[in-house]
C-alpha positions as CSV (number, residue, x, y, z in Angstrom):
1,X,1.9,55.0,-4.0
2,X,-1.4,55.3,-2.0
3,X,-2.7,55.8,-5.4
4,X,-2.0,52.2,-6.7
5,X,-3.7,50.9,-3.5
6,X,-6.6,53.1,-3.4
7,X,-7.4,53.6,-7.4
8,X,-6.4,50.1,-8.6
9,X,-7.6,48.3,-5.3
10,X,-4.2,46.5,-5.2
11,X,-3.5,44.7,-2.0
12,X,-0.6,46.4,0.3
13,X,1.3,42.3,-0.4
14,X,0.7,42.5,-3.9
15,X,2.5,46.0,-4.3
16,X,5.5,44.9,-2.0
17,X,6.3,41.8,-3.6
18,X,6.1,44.0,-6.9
19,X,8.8,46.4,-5.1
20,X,10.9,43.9,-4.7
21,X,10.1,44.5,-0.8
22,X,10.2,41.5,1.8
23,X,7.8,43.2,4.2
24,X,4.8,44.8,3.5
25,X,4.9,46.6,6.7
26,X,7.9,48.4,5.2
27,X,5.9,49.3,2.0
28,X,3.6,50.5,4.4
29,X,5.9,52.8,6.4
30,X,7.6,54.1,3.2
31,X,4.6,54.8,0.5
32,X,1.7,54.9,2.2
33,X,0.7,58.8,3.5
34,X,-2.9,59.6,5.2
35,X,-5.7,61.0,2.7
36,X,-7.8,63.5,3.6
37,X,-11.5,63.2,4.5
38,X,-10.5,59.4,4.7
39,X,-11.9,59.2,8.6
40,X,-15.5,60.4,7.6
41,X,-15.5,58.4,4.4
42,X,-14.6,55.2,6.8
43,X,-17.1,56.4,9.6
44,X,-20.1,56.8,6.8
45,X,-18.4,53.0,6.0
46,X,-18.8,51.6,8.9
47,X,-22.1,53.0,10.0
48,X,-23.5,52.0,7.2
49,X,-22.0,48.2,7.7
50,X,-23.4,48.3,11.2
51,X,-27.4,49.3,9.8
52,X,-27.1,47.0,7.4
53,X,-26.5,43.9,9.6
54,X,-28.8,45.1,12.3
């Protein structure tokens, strides 16, 4: 499921309504696993956010 979200860019409220889920924290909790090498790739994010408004 972290697929949909990541790949197609489909919001987290999005996919739960489609699930037929009334939270999204639950969808959350149920589909969503860690990726590796996410942490850098946000870091790099993030830093670069941070240079870019400085």
């Amino acid at each position: 499921m972290d697929v949909v979200v990541g790949v197609a860019r489909v919001d987290v409220y999005t996919l739960a309504d489609l699930l037929g889920h009334e939270d999204p924290a639950f969808t959350l909790r149920r589909y969503v696993h860690r990726v590796q090498g996410a942490a850098e790739k946000a870091r790099k994010a993030i830093g670069k956010r941070y240079r870019l408004a400085a």
